[in-house]
N, C-alpha and C positions, 0 to 999 in steps of 0.2 A: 504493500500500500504506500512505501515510498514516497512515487512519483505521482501518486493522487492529490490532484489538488484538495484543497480543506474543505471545500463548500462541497464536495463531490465525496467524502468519506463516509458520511453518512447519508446518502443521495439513495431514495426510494424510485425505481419504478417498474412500472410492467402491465399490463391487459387486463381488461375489463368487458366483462360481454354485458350487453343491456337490452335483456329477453323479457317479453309479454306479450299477453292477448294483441291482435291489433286494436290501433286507434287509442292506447294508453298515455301516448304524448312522447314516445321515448325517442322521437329525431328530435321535436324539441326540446326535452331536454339533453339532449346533445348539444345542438346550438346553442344553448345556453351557458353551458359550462366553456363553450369553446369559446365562444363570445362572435362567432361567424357560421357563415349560414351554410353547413356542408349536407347536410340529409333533410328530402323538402320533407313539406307536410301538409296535408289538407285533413276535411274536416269527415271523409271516406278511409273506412279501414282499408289495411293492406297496403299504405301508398308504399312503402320501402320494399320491395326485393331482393337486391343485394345486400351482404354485409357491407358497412361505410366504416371505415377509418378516420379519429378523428382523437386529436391530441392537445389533452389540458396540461398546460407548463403552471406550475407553482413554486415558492420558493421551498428547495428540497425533495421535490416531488413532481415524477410526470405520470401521470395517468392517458396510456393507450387505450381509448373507448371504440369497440367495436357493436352498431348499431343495428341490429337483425330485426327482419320483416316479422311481421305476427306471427303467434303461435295459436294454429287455430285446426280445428279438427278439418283435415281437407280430402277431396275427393278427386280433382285435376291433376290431370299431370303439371300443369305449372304451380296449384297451390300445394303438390304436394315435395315439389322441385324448394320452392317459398320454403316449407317447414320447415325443412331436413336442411337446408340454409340456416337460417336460425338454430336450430340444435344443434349444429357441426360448430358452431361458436362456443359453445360450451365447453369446448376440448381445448385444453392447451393453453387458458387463460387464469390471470393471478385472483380473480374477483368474478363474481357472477354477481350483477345487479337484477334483483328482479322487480317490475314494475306494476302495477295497479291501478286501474281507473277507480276510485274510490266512489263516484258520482252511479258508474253504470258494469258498476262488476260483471265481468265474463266466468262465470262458473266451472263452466265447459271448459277451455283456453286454461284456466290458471290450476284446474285441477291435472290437467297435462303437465305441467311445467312443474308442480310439486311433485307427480310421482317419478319424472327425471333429477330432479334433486337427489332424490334419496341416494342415486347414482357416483355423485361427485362429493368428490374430498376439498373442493377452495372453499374459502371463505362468501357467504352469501349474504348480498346486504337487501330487504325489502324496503323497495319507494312506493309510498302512497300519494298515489299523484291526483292534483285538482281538488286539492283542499278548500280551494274557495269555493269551490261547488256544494259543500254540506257544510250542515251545522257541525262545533266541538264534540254536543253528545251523542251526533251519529258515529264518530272519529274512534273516541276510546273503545267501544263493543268490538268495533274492527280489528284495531290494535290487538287488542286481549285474545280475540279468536284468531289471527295469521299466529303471533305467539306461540300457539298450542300446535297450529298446524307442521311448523316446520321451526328448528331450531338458529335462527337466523342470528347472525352476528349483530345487526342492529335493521332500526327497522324507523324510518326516517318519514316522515308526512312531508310533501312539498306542492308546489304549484309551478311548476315548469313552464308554464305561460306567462306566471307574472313575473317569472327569479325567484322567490321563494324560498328560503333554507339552502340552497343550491351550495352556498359557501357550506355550510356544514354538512353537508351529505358530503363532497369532496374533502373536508377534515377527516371525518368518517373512517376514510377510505385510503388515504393518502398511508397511513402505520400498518394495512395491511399489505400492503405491496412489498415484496423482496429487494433487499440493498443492493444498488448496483446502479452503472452511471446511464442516462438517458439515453431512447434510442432513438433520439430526434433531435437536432436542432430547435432553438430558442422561436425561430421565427417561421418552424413547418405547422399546419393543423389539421393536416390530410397529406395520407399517401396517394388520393386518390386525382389521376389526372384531371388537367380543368376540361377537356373535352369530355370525360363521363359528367361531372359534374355539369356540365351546360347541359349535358340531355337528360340528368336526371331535373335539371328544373322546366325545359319543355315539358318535358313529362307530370311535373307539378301542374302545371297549368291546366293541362290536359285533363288533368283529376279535378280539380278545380273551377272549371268553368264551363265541362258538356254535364251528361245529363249520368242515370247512376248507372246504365249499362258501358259506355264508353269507355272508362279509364280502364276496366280489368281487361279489353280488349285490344289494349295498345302498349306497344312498344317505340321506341325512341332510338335510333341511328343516327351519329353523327358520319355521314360520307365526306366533309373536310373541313379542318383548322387551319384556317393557315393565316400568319401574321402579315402586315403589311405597312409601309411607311414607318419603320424603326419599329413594328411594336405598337404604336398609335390607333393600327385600323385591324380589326380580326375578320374576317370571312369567315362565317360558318353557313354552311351547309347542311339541313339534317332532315332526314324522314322519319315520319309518321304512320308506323303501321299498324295497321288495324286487321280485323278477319272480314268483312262482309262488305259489298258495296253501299248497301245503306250507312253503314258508321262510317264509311268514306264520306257524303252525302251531309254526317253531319259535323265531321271535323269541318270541313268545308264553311257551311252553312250560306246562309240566302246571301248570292253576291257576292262569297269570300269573307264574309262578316268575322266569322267564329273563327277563322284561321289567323285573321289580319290580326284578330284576339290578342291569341294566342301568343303568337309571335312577336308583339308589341310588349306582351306584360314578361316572356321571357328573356326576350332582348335589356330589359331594363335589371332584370336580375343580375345575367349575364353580366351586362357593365358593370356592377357592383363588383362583382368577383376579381375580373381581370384587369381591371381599372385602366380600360381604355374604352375607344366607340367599340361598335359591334353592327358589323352588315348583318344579320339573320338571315337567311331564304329556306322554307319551310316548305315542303311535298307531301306530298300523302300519299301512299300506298296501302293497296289489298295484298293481304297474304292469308288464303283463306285456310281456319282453326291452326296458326302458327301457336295458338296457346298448348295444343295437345299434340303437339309435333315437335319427339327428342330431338332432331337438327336445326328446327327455327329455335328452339330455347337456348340451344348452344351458342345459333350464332348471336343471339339478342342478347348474350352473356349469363344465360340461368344457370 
């Protein structure tokens, strides 16, 4: 330990999986603690698919948060592609967060997710999220029945929408994590490329602003990045795919309307990210039930 520097001898970090039902809030509380916006969200479960990558620096402490789609009892090849995503996160990590809508309990979903626990040896922390949403003396009856359920290392109420305790769930958390130097730079908060990340916030949009059969229908391809004028101007290119010509029809919508949408309120995300302009050009494509077909899920990245 010599040539360790002093601030770095005692230096905690390592992985965090952050598993629940869908629609629990758990990309936003990811962006929350990151303090930037890497896994979208809307107000439709299921929006996250992939596991996301995403890293809170503190002094002493890096917490690697890995953010997995719902845990939900499925029957598709793609929700059940979703699950087994989510669960495979459970391997290999220093922390298992588990999450809870406290407002709208998923029975089904969280009773899955305890009898995998019983499974694993990390330390497990329960977030009761959307505190603001009930009253204190719905809160403690909660509390005291997860308690009994499962033997949790601590067991935190928060509100991930407003920040919330957020600093103390990260307290929390930060002394379970194994000694050793970080595996990130000061100024990284995702491994994950800004081309995934631009399509997974088209894809927010998508969720967000058709109707409730459309977003589990759709997929998101970026076919090109490319920088221009130093860095200044981004071209992106990306399609839109769907399974049926009607939901082509109504990504589209009267006139271009719903696309022009789309592609307006991503682009402006977009900017946010990469902090320069952003050409957008937006397509749409049929790929009909690329949802229950193992080579479209592969290439879509399931």
């Amino acid at each position: 330990m010599a040539n360790v520097p002093d601030k770095l001898k005692n230096f905690r970090s390592g992985f965090v999986a952050i598993v629940g039902a869908p629609n629990v809030g758990k990309s936003t509380l990811l962006n929350q603690m990151i303090g930037e916006k890497i896994s979208i969200t809307s107000k439709k479960p299921q929006t996250t698919r992939n596991r996301i990558l995403g890293v809170v620096h503190r002094p002493g402490s890096q917490l690697i948060f890995i953010d997995t789609p719902g845990i939900h009892r499925a029957n598709r090849p793609l929700n059940i592609r979703i699950v087994d995503i989510a669960f495979s996160a459970l391997q290999n990590v220093d922390i298992i967060l588990i999450m809870v809508d406290v407002a709208k309990p998923d029975l089904e979903s969280e009773s899955l997710i305890v009898k995998r626990l019983n499974k694993t040896k990390q330390p497990v922390i329960l977030v009761l999220n959307k505190i603001d949403l009930v009253k204190k003396s719905e809160l403690l009856p909660l509390i005291d029945s997860w308690s009994k359920a499962y033997p949790f290392n601590a067991i935190i109420p928060v509100s991930a929408i407003l920040g919330d305790r957020i600093d103390e769930l990260v307290s929390v958390m930060a002394p379970l994590l194994p000694k050793g130097p970080p595996y990130y730079p000061e100024d990284t908060f995702t491994d994950m490329p800004e081309r995934f990340i631009a399509a997974e916030m088209i894809r927010e949009k998508v969720f967000r602003l058709t109707g409730q059969e459309i977003p589990y229908s759709t997929a998101v391809t970026i076919t090109s990045f490319s920088e221009q004028k130093n860095g200044a101007l981004i071209n992106i290119n990306a399609t839109i795919h769907v399974e049926r010509v009607s939901q082509k029809g109504m990504i589209i919508g009267k006139n271009g309307k719903m696309l022009k949408l789309i592609g307006m309120e991503s682009r402006k995300e977009i900017e946010r990210m990469v902090g320069a302009k952003v050409y957008l050009k937006l397509f749409v494509r049929v790929q009909k039930n690329w949802s229950k077909d193992t080579k479209a899920l592969r290439k879509f990245g399931y």
